[in-house]
MITILO-702382 format. One record per residue: residue in one letter; y, z, x of N, C-alpha, C in turn. Coordinates in nm, 3 decimals. Layout:
% MITILO-702382
> A	Y	Z	X	Y	Z	X	Y	Z	X;
...
% end
This chain:
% MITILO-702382
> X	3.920	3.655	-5.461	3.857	3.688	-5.336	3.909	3.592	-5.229;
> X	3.959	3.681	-5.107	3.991	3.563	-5.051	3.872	3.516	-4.938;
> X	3.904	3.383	-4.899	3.805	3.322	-4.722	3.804	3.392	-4.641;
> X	3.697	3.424	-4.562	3.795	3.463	-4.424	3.849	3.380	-4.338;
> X	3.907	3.451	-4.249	3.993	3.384	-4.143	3.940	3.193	-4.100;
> X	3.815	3.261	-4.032	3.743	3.136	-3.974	3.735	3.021	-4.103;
> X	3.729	3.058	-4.225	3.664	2.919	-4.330	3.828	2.887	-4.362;
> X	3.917	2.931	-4.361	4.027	2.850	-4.407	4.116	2.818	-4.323;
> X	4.021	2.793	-4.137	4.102	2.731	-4.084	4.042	2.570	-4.068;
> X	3.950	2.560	-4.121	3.912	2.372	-4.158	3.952	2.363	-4.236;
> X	4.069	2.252	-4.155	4.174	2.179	-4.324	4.063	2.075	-4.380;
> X	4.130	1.999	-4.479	4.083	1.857	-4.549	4.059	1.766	-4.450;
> X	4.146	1.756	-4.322	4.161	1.624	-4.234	4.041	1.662	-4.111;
> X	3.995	1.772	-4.134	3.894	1.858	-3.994	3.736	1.769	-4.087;
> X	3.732	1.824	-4.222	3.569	1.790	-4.276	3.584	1.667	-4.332;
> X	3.687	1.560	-4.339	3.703	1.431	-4.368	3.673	1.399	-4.194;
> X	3.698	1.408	-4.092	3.628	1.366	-3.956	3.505	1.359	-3.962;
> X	3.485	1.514	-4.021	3.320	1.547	-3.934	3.219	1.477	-4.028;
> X	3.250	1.464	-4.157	3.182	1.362	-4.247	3.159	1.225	-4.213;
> X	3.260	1.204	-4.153	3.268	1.042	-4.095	3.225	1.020	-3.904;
> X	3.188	1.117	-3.828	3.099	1.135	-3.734	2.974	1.132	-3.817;
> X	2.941	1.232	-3.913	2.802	1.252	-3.923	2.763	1.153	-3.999;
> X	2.820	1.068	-4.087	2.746	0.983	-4.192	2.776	0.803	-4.165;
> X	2.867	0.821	-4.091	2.937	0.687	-4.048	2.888	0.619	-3.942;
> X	2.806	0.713	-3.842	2.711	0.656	-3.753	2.571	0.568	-3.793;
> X	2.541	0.478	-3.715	2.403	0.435	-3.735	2.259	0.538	-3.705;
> X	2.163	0.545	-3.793	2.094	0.647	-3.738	2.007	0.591	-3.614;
> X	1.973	0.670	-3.484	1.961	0.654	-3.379	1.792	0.662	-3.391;
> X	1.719	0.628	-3.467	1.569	0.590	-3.501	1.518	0.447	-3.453;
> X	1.351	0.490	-3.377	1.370	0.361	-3.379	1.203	0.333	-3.454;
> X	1.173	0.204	-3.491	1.127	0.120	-3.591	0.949	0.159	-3.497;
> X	0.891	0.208	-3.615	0.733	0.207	-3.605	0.639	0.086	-3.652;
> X	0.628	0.059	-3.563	0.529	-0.091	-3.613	0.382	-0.055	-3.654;
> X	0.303	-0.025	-3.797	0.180	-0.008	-3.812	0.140	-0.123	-3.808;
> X	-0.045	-0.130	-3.777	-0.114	-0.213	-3.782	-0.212	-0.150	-3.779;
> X	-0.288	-0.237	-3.879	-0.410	-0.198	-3.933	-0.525	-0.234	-3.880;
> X	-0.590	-0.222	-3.797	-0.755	-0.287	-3.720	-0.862	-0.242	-3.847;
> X	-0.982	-0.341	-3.810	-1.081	-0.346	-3.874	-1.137	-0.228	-3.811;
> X	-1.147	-0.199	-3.701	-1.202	-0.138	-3.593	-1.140	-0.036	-3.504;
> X	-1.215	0.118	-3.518	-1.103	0.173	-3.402	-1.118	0.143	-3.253;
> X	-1.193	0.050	-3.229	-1.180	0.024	-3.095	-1.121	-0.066	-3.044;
> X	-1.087	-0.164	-3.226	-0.935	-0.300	-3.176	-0.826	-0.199	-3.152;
> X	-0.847	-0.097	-3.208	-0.665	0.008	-3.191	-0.653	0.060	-3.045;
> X	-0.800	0.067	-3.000	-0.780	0.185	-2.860	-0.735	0.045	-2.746;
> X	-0.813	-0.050	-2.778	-0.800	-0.186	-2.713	-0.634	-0.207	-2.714;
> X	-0.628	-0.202	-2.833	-0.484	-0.255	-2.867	-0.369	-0.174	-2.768;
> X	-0.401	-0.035	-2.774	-0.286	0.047	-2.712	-0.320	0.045	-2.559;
> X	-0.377	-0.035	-2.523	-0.459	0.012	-2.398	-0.381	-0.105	-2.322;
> X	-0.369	-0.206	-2.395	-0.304	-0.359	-2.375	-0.174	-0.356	-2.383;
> X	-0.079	-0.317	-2.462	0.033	-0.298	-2.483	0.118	-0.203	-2.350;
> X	0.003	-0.082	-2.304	0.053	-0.019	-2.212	0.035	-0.092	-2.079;
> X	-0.077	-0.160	-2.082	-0.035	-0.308	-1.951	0.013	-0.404	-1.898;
> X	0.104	-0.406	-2.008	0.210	-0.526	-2.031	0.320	-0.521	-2.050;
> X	0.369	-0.587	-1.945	0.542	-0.501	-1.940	0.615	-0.615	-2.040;
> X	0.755	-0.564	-2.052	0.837	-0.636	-2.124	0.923	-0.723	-2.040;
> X	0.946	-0.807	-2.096	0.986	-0.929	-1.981	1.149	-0.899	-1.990;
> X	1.207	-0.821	-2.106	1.341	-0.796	-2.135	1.430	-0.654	-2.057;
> X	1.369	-0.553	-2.060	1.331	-0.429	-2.059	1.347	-0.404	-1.936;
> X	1.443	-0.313	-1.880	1.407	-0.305	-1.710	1.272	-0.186	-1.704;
> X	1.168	-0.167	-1.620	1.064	-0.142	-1.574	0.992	-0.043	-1.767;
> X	1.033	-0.099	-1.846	0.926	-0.057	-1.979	0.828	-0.168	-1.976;
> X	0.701	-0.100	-2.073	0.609	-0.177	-2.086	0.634	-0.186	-2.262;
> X	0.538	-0.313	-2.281	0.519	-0.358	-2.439	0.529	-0.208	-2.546;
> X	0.461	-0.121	-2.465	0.472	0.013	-2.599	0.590	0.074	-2.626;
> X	0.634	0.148	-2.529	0.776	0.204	-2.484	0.889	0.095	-2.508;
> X	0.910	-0.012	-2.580	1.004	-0.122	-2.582	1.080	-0.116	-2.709;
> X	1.179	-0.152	-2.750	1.217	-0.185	-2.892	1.283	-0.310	-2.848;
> X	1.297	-0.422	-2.810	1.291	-0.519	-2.799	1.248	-0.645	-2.834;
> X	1.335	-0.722	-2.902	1.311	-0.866	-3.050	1.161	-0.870	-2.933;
> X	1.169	-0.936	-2.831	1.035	-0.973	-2.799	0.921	-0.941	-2.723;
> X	0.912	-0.750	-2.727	0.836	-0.668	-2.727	0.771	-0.669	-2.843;
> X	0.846	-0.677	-2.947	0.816	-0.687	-3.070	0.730	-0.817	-3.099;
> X	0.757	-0.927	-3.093	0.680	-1.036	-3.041	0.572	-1.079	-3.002;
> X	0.527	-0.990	-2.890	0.427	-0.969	-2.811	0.332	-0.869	-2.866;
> X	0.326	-0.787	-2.902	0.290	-0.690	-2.984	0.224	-0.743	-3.060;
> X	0.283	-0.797	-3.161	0.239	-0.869	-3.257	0.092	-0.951	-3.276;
> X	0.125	-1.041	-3.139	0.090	-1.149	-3.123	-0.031	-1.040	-3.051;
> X	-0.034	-0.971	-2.951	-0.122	-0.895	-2.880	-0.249	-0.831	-3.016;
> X	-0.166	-0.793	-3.140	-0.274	-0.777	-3.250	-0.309	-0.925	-3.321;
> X	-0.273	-0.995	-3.361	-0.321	-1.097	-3.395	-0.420	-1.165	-3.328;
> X	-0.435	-1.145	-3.168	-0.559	-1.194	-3.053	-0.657	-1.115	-3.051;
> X	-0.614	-0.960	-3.092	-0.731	-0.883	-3.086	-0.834	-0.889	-3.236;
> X	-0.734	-0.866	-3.332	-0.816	-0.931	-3.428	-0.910	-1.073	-3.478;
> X	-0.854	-1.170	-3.375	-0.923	-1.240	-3.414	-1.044	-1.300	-3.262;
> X	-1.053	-1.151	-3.223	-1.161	-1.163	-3.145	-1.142	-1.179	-3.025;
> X	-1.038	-1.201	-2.946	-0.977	-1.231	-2.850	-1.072	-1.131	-2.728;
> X	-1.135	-1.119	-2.613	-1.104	-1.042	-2.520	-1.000	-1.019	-2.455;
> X	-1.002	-0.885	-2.355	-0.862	-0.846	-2.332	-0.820	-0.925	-2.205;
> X	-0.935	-0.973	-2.147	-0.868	-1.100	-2.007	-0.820	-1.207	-2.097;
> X	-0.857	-1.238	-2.221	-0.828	-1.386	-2.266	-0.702	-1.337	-2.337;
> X	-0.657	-1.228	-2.351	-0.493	-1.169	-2.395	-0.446	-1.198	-2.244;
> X	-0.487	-1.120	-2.160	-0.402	-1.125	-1.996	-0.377	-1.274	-2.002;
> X	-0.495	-1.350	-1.944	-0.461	-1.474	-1.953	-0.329	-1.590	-2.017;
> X	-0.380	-1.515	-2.166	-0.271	-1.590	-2.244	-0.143	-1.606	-2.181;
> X	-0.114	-1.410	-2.183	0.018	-1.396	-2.145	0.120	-1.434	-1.988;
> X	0.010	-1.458	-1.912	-0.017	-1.487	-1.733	0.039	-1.651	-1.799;
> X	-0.041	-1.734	-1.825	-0.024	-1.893	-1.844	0.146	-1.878	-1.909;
> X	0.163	-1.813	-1.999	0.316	-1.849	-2.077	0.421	-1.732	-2.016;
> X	0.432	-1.667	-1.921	0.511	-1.538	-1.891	0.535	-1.538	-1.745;
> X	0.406	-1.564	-1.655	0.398	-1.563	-1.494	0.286	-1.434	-1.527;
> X	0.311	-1.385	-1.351	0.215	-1.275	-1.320	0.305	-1.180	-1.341;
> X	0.471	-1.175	-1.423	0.534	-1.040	-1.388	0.522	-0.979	-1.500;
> X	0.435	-1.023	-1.602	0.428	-0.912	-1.709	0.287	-0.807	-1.738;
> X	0.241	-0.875	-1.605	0.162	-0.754	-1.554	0.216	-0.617	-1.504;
> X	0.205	-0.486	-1.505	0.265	-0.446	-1.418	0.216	-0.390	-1.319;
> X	0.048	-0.436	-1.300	0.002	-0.426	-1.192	-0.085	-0.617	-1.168;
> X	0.027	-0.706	-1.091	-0.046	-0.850	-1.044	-0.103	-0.780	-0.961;
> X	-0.213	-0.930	-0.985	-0.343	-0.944	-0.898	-0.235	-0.982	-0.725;
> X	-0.340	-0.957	-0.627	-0.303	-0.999	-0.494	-0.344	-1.102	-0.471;
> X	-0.231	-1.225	-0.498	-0.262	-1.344	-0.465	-0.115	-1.400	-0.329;
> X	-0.157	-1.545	-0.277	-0.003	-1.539	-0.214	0.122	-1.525	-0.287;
> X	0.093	-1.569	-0.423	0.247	-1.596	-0.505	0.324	-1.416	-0.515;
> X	0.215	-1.335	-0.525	0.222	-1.167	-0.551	0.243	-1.119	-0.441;
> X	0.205	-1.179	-0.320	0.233	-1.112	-0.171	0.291	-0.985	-0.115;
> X	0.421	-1.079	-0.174	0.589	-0.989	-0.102	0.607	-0.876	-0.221;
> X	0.524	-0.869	-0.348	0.573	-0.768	-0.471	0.421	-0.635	-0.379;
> X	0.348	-0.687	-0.341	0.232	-0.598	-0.278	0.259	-0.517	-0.152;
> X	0.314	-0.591	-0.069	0.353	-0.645	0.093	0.477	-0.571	0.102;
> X	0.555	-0.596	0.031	0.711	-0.611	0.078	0.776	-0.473	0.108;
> X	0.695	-0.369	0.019	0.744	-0.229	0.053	0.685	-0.121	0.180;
> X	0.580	-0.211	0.222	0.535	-0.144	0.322	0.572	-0.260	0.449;
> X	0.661	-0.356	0.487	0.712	-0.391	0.550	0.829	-0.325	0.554;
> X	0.913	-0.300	0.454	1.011	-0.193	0.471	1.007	-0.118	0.526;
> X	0.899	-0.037	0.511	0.893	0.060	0.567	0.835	0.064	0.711;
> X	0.754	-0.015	0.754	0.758	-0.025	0.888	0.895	-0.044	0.950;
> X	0.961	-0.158	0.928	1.111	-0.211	0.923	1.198	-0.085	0.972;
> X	1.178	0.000	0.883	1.283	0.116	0.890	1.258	0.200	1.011;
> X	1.072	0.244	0.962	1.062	0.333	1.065	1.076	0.268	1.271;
> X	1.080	0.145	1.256	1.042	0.105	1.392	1.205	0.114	1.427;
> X	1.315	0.075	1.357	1.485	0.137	1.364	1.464	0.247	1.417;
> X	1.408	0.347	1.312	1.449	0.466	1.326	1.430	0.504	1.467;
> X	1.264	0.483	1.545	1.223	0.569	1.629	1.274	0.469	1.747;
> X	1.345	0.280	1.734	1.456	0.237	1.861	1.529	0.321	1.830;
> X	1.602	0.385	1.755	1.731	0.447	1.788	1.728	0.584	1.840;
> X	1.643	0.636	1.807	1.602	0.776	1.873	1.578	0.780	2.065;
> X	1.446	0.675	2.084	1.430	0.648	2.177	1.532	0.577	2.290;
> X	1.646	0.510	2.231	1.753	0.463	2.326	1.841	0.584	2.331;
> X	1.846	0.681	2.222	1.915	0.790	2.255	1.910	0.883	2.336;
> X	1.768	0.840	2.378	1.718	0.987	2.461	1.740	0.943	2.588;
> X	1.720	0.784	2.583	1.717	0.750	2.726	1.827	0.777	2.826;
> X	1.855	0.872	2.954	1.949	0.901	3.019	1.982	0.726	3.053;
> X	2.168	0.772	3.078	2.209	0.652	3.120	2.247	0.732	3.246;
> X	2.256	0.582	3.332	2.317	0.629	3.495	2.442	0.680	3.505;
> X	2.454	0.761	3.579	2.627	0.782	3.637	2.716	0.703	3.656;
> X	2.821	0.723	3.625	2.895	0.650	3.688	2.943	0.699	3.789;
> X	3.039	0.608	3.903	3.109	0.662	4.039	3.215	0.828	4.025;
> X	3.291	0.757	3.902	3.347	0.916	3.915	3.253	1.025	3.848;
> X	3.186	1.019	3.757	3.103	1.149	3.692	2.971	1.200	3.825;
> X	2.984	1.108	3.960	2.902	1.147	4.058	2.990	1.256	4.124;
> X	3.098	1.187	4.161	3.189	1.294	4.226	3.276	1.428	4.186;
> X	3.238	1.413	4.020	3.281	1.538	3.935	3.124	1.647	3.982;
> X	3.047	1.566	3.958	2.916	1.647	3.968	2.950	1.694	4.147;
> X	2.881	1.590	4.259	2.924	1.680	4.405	3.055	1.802	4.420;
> X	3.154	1.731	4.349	3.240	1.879	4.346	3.202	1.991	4.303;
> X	3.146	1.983	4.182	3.071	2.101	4.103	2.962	2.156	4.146;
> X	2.910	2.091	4.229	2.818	2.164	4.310	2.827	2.230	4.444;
> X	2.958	2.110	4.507	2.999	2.203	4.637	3.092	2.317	4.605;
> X	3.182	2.355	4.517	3.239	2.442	4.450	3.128	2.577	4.454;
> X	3.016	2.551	4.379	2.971	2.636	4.328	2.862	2.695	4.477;
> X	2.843	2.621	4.563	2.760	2.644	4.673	2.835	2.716	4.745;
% end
């Protein structure tokens, strides 16, 4: 019996590739961290905390969304405080004293937080007060000059 057409045009050197794409890669999974609470309300706590806490590595992810050595870290350490009784300001805290205020990803409004509160709505004044000088000098007629007077009287005694 013979192949058809299509199966005996993958040589040896076509499924020796595609074997080595498909099996030769790393698998693109990433790592589930269980943890076990006494309590389902250390777990709801737990995920509730993790999603408030950004990763200091990570551009704009937080602790959950991270695969990061020290997302991973934090995590950790974020269950180890809850289990052993920790409230969730005395987690903030922790992490505020050893991290700053940027692994919040909503800081408190203090002066040090100002310009992260402040700074985008100065922009935007910034911009818009550009925008509407440049509009407004645009509109503004400028004077004549000597010859565009006498182009104009011609054009009018012409036309009179």
């Amino acid at each position: 019996m013979r192949l058809p057409r299509v199966l005996s045009v993958v040589r040896p050197w076509h499924a020796l590739a595609g074997a080595i794409l498909v099996f030769g890669l790393p698998p693109a999974s990433a790592v589930i961290e269980t943890y076990e609470f006494s309590e389902p309300i250390y777990e709801s706590r737990y995920q509730d905390m993790i999603a408030q806490l950004r990763c200091l590595v990570c551009q704009n992810q937080n602790l959950a969304d991270s695969n990061a050595d020290l997302a991973k870290d934090l995590r950790a350490r974020t269950y180890e405080m809850i289990n052993a009784g920790a409230t969730d300001q005395q987690i903030v805290d922790f992490m505020i004293a050893r991290y700053g205020d940027f692994v919040l990803y909503r800081p408190p409004l203090r002066l040090r937080t100002a310009l992260l509160w402040l700074g985008p709505f100065a922009i935007l004044l910034i911009a818009l007060g550009i925008f509407f000088f440049t509009i407004r000098k645009s509109q503004t007629p400028q004077p004549m000059t000597g010859a565009e007077r006498k182009d104009a009287a011609r054009l009018l005694d012409k036309n009179s």
